[in-house]
C-alpha positions in Angstrom: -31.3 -50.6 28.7 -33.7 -49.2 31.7 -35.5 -46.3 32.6 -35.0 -44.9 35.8 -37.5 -41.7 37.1 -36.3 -39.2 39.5 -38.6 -37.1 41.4 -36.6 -33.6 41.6 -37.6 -30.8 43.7 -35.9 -26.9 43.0 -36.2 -27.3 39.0 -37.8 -23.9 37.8 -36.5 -22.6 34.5 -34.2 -23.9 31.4 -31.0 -23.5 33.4 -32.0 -25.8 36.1 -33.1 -28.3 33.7 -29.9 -28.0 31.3 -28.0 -28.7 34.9 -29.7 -31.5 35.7 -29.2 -32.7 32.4 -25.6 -32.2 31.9 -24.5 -33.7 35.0 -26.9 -36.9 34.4 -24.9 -36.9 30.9 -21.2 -37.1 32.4 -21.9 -40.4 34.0 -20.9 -43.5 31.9 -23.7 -45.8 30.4 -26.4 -42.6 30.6 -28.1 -42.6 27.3 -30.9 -39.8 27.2 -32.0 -37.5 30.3 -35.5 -35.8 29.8 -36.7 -32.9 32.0 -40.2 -32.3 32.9 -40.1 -28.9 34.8 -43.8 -28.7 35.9 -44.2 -32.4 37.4 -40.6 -32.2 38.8 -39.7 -35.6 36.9 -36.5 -36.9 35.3 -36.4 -39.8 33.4 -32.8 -40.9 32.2 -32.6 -43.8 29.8 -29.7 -45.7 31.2 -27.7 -49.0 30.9 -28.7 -52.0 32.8 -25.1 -51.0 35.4 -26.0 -47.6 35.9 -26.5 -47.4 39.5 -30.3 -45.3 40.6 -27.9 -43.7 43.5 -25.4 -42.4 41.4 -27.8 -40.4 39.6 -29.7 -39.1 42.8 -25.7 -37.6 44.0 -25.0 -36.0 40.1 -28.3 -34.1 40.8 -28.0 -33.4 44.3 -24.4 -32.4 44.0 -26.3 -29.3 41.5 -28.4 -28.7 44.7 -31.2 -29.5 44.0 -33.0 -32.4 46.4 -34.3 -36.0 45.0 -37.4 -37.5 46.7 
């Protein structure tokens, strides 16, 4: 298991976050996702094979940008 944080710019209310969260769900090996709207950050508690770029598309493809 590993932690992987995401800086997310364009987050600013529940629906944004739920988005985030859902797509970051849907991938295979993705075991938690938790949202901090007011720092921007997403930490994702993920399996050691879960690639840091596929997560950066799943939340850009909900357009939102990923420093």
């Amino acid at each position: 298991m590993k932690t992987i944080t995401l800086q997310v710019s364009g987050m600013t209310c529940g629906h944004c976050e739920k988005a985030v969260t859902n797509a970051l769900m849907a991938i295979e090996g993705v075991e938690n996702v938790e949202v901090d709207l007011k720092t921007g950050n997403v930490k994702i508690n993920a399996q050691e094979n879960v690639s840091e770029q596929v997560l950066k598309e799943a939340v850009e493809e909900q357009g939102y940008d990923v420093k």
